[in-house]
BAMAR-115347 format. One line per field, with one value per atom (N, C-alpha, C, CB): atom name; residue number from 0; x, y, z. Coordinates in Angstrom, 1 decimal. Glycine has a CB too. Example, Ala and Ser with C-alpha at 12.3 -4.5 7.8 and 13.67 -1.06 7.14 Angstrom:
2
site = N, CA, C, CB, N, CA, C, CB
pos = 0, 0, 0, 0, 1, 1, 1, 1
east = 13.2, 12.3, 13.2, 11.3, 12.8, 13.7, 12.9, 14.1
north = -5.7, -4.5, -3.3, -4.5, -2.2, -1.1, 0.0, -0.6
up = 7.8, 7.8, 7.8, 9.0, 7.1, 7.1, 7.9, 5.7
***
This chain:
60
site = N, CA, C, CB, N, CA, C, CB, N, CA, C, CB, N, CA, C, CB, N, CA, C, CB, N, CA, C, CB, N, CA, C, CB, N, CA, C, CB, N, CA, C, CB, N, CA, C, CB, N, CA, C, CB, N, CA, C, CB, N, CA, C, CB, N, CA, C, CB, N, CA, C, CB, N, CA, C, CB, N, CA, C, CB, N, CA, C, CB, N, CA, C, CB, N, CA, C, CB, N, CA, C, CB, N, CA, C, CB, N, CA, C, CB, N, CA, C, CB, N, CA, C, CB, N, CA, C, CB, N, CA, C, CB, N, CA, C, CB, N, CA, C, CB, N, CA, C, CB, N, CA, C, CB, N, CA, C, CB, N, CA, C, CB, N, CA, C, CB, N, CA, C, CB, N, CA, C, CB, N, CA, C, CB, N, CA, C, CB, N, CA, C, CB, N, CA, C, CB, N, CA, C, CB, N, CA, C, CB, N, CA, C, CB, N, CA, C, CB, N, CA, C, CB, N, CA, C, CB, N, CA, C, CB, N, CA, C, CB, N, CA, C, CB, N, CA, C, CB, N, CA, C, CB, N, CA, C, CB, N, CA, C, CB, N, CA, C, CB, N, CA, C, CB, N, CA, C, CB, N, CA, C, CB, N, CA, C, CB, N, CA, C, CB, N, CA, C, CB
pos = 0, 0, 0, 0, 1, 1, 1, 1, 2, 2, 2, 2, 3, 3, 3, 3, 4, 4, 4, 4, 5, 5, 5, 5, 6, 6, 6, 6, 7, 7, 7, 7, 8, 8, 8, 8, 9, 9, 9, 9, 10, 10, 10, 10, 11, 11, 11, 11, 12, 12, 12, 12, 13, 13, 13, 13, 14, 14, 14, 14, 15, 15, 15, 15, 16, 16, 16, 16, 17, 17, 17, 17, 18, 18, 18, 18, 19, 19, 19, 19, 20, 20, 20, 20, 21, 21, 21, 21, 22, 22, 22, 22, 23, 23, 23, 23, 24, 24, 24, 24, 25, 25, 25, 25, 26, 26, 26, 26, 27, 27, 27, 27, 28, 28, 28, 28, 29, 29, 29, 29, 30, 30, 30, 30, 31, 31, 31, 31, 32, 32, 32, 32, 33, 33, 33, 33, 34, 34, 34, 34, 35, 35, 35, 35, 36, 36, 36, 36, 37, 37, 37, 37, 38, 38, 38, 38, 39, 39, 39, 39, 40, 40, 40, 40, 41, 41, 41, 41, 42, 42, 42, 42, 43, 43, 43, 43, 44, 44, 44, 44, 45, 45, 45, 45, 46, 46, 46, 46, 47, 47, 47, 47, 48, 48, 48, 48, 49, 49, 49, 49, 50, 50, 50, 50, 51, 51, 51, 51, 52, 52, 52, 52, 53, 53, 53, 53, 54, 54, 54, 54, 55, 55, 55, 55, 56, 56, 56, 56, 57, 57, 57, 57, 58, 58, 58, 58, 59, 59, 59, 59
east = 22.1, 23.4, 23.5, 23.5, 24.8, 25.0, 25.1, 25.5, 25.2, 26.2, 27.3, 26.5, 28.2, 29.7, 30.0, 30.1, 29.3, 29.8, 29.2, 28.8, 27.7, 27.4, 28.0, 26.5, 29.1, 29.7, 31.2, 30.1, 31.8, 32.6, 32.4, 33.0, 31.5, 31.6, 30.8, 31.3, 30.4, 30.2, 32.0, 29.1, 33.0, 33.4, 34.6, 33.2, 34.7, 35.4, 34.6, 35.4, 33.6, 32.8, 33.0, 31.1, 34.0, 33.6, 32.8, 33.3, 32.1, 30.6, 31.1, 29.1, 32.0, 32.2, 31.7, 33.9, 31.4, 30.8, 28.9, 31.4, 28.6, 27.5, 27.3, 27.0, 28.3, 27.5, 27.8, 28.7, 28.9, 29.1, 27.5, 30.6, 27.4, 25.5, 24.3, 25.0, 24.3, 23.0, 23.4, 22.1, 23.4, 23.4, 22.6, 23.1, 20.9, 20.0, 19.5, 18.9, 19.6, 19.5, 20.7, 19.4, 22.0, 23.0, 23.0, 24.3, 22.4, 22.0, 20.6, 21.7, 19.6, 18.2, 19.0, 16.7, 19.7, 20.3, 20.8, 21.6, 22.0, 22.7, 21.4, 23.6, 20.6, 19.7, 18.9, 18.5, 18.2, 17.5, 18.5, 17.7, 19.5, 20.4, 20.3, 21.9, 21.2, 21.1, 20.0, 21.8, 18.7, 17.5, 17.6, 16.4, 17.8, 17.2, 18.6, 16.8, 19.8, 20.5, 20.4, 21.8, 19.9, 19.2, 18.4, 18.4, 17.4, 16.9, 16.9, 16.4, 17.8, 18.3, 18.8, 19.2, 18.4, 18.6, 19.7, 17.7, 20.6, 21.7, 21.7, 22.7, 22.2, 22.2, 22.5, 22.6, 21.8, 22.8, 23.6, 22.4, 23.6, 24.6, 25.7, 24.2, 26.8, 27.0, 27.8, 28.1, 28.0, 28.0, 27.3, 28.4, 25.4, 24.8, 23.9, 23.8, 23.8, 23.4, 22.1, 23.2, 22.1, 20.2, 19.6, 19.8, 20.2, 19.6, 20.2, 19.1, 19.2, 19.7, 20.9, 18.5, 22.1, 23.1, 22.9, 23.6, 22.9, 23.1, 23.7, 23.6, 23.1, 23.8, 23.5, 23.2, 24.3, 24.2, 23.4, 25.7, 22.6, 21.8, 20.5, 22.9, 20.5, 18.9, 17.6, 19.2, 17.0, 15.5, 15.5, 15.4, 16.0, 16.1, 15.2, 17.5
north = 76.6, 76.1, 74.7, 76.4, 74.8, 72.9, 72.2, 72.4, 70.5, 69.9, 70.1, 68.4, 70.2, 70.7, 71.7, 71.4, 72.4, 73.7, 73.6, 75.2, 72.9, 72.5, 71.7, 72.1, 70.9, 69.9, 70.7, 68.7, 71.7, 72.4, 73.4, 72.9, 74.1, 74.7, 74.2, 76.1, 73.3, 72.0, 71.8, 69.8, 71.3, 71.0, 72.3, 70.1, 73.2, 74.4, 74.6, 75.9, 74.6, 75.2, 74.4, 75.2, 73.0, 72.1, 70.9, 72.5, 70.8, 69.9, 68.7, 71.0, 68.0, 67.3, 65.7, 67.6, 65.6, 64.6, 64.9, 64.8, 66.1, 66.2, 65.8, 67.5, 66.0, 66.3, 64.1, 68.1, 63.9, 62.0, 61.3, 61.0, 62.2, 61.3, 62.0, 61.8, 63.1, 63.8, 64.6, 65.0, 64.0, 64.9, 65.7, 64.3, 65.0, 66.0, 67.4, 65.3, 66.8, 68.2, 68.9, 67.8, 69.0, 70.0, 70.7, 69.6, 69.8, 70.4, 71.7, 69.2, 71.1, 71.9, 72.8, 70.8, 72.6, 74.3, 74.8, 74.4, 74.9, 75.1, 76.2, 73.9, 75.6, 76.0, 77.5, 74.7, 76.7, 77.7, 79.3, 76.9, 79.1, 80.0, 80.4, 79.6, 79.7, 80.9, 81.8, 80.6, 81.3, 81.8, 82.9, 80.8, 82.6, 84.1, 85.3, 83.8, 84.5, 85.7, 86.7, 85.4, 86.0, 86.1, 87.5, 84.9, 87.2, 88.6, 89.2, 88.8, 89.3, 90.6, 91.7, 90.3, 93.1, 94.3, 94.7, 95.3, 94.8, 95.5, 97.3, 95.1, 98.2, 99.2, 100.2, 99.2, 101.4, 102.2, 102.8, 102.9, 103.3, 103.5, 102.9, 104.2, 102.0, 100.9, 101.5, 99.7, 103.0, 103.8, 104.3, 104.4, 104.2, 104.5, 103.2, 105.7, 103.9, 102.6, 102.0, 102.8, 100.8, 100.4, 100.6, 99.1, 100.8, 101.4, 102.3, 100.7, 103.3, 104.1, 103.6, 104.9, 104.8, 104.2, 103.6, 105.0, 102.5, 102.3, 103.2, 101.3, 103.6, 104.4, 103.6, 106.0, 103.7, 103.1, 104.0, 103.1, 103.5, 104.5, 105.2, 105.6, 105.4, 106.2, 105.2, 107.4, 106.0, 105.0, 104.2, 103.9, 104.5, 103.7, 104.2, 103.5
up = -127.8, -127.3, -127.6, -125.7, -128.4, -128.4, -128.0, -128.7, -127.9, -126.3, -126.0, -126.2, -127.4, -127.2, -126.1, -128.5, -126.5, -125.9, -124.0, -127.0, -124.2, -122.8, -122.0, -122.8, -122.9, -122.3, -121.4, -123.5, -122.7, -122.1, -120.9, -123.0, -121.3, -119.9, -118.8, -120.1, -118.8, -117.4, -117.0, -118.3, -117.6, -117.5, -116.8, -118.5, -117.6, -116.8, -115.5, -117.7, -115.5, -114.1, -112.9, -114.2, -113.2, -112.4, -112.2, -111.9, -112.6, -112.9, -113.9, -113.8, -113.8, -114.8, -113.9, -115.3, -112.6, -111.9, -112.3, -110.2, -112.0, -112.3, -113.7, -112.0, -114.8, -116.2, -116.5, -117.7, -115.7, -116.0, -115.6, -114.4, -114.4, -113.4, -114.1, -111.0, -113.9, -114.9, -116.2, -113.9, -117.4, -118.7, -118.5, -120.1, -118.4, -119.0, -118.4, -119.2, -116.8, -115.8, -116.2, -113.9, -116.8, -116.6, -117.7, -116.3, -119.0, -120.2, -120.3, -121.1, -119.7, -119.4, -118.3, -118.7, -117.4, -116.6, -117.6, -115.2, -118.7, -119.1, -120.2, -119.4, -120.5, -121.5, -120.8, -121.9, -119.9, -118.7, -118.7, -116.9, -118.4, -117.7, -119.1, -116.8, -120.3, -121.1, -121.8, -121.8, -121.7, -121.9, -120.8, -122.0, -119.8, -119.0, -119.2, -116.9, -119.5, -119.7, -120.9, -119.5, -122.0, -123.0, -123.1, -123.1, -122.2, -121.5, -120.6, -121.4, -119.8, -119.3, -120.0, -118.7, -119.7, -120.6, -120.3, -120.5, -121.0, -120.4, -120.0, -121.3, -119.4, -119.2, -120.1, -118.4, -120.3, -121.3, -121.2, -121.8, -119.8, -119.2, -118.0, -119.2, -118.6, -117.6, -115.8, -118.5, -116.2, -114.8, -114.2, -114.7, -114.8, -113.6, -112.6, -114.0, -111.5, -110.7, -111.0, -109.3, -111.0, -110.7, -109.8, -110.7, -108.5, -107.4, -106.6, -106.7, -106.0, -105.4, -104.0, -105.0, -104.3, -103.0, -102.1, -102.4, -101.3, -100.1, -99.3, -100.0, -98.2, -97.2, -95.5, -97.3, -94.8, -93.1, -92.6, -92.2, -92.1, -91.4, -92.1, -90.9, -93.0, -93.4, -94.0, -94.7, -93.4, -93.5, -92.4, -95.0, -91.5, -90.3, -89.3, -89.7
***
């Protein structure tokens, strides 16, 4: 990820006070974050659940 692009979306998100006082902490989140989204698996199927239903009341 480049600064450009770290600079922009600091800047859509809001953070444009954070990114004026800390560059380097908003750049290293910016990195972080996209490394772990990086890996996350996406599903193969994006209609079934990752977990089983919630229901009120069972297992209680």
């Amino acid at each position: 990820m480049d600064k450009a692009l770290i600079e922009l979306l600091a800047r859509r998100a809001g953070l444009a006070k954070a990114l004026a006082e800390f560059p380097d902490d908003v750049e290293a989140a910016a990195k972080q974050a996209a490394d772990v989204a990086s890996r996350i698996k996406r599903p193969a199927d994006p209609a079934a659940e990752p977990w089983p239903p919630m229901k009120a009341g069972t297992g209680l």
